[in-house]
N, C-alpha and C positions, 0 to 999 in steps of 0.2 A: 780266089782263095790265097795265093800266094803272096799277095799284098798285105791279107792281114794279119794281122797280128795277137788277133784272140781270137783261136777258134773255136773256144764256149759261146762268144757273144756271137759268131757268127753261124753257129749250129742253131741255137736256142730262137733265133730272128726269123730262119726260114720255114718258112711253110711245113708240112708235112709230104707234101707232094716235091718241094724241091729238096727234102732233106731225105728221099728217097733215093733221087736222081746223083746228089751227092755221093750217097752210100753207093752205088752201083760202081758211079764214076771212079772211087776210090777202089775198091776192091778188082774193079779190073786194069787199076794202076799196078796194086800191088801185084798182079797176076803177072806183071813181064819181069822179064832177066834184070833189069834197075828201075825200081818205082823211085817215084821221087823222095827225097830227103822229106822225113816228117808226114807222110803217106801214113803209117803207121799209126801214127799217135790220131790225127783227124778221123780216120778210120774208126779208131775206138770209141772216140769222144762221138762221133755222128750216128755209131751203132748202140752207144749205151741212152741216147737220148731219141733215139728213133724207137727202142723198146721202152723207154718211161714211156712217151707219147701212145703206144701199141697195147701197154696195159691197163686193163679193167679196173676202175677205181675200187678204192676201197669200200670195204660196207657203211665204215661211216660217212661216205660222203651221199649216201643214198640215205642218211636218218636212220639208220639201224642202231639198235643198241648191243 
């Protein structure tokens, strides 16, 4: 992850089992005395898209009116 340079495109590409592993990995970065620079920001982005992916579609995507 430090190599890239979009990390939407690189949250949005992984799996859901590795954008767990992510999230974990992150947050126990953030857990020490200096996480690393921009820890933060990927953090959010891989929690906010790890809960799209966790939530229950809408009713119209089930043909409901």
């Amino acid at each position: 992850m430090k190599h890239s340079t979009d990390p939407e495109t690189t949250l949005t590409a992984a799996s859901t089992d590795e954008l767990s592993i992510i999230v974990d990995a992150l947050y126990r970065n953030l857990d020490t005395p200096a996480p690393v620079f921009g820890a933060q920001d990927w953090y959010d982005l891989a929690t906010e898209e790890l809960a799209r992916r966790s939530a229950p579609l809408s009713p119209d995507a089930y043909g409901a009116a």
